[in-house]
Residue frames as qw, qx, qy, qz and C-alpha x, y, z in Angstrom:
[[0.427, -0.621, -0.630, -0.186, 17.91, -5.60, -6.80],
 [0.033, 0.325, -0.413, 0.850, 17.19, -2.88, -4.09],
 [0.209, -0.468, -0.769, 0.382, 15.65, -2.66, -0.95],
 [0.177, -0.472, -0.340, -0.793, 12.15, -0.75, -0.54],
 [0.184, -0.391, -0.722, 0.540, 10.35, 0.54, 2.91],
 [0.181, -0.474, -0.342, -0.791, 7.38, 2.20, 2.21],
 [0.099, -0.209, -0.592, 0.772, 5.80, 4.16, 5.47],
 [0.102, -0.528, -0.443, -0.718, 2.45, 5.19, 5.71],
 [0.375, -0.334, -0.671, 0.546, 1.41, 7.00, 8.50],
 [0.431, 0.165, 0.153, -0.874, -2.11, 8.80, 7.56],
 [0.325, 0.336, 0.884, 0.000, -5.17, 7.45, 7.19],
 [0.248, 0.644, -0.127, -0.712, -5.68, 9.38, 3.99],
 [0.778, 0.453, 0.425, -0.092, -6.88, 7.60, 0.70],
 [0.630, 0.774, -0.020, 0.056, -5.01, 9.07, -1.57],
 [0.039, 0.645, -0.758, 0.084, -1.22, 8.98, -0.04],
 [0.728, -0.012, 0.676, -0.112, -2.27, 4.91, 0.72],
 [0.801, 0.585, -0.004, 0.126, -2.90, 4.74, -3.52],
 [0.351, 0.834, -0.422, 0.065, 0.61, 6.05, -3.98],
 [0.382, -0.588, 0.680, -0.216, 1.77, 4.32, -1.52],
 [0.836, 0.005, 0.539, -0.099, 0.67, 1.05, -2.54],
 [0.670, 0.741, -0.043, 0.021, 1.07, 1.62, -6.19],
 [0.179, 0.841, -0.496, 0.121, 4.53, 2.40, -5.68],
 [0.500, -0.463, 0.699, -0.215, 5.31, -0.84, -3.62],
 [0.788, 0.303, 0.431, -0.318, 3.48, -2.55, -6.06],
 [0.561, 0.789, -0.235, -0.084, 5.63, -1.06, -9.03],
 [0.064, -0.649, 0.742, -0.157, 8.92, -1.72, -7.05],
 [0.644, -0.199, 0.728, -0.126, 8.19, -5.28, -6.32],
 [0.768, 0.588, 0.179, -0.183, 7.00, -6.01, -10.30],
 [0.042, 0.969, -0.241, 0.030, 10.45, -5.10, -10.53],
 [0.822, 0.132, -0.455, 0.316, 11.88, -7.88, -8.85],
 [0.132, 0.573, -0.431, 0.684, 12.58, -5.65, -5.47],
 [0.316, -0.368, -0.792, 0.369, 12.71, -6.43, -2.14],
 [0.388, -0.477, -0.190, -0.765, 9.34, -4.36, -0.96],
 [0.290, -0.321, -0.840, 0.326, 8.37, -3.84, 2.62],
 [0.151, -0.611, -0.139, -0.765, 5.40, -1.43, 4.01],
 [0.348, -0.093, -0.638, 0.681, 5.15, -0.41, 7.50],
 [0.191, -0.763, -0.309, -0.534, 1.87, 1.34, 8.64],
 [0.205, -0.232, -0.542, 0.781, 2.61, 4.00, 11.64],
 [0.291, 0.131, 0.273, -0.908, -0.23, 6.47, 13.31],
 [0.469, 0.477, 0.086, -0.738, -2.92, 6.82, 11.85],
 [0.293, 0.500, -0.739, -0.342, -1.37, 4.69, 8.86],
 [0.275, -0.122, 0.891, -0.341, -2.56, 1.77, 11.50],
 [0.688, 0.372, 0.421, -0.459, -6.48, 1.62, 9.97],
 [0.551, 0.498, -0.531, -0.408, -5.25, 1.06, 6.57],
 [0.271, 0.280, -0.920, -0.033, -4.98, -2.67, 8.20],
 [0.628, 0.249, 0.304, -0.672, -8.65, -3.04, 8.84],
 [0.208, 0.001, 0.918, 0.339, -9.67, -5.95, 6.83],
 [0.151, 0.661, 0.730, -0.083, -13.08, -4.85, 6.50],
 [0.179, -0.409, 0.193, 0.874, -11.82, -1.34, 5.06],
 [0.568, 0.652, 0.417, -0.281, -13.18, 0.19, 2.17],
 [0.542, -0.315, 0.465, 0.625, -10.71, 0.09, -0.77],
 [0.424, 0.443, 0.594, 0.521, -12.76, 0.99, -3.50],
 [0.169, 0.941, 0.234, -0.178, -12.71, 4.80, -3.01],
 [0.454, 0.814, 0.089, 0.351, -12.06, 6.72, -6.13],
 [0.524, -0.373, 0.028, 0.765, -8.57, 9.05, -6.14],
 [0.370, 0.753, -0.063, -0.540, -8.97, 12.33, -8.06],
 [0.144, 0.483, -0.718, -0.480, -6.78, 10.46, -10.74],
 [0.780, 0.161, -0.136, -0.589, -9.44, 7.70, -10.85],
 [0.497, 0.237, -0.815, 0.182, -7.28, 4.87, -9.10],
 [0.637, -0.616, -0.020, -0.463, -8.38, 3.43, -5.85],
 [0.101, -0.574, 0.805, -0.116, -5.93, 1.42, -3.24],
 [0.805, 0.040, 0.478, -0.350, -8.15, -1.81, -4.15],
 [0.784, 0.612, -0.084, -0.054, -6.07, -1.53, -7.59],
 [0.052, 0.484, -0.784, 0.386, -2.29, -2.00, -5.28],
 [0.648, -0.388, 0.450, -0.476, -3.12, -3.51, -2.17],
 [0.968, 0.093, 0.133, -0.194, -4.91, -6.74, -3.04],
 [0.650, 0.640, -0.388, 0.132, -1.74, -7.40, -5.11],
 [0.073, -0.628, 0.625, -0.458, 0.92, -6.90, -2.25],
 [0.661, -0.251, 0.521, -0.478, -1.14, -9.19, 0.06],
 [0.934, 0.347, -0.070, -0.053, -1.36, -11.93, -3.12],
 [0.425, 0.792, -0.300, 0.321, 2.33, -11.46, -3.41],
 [0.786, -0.451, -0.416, 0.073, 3.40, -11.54, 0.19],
 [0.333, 0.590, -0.255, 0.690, 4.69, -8.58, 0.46],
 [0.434, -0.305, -0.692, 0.490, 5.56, -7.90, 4.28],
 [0.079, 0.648, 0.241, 0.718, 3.44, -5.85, 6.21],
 [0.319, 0.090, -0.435, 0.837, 4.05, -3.90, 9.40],
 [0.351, -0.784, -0.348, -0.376, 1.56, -2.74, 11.64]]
């Protein structure tokens, strides 16, 4: 099992999908998964966000996220 720290630190829809997604894979995994929002990165912990906007690849961070937070992955503000 490895450790995982996943940083986000824009408030940019489409590095947040990857970003979740990827925290999301790594924990499915059986890894330890933490995410840390810095700057900007900070609104992505808005509870009242929108999550359902479209990526050009036709994911959205409403398909990660929700997961993490079920899950208890730690998050960092």
């Amino acid at each position: 099992m490895e450790n995982f720290l996943f940083v986000l630190g824009r408030d940019d829809n489409e590095k947040a999908t990857r970003c979740f997604q990827f925290a999301k894979i790594a924990h499915e995994k059986d890894h330890d998964v933490n995410l840390f929002f810095i700057d900007s990165g900070v609104l992505w912990a808005n509870a009242t966000r929108d999550l359902e906007i479209k990526t050009p690849t036709g994911d959205c961070p409403k398909d990660y996220l929700p997961y993490l937070v079920e899950n208890d992955v730690p998050i960092g503000v």
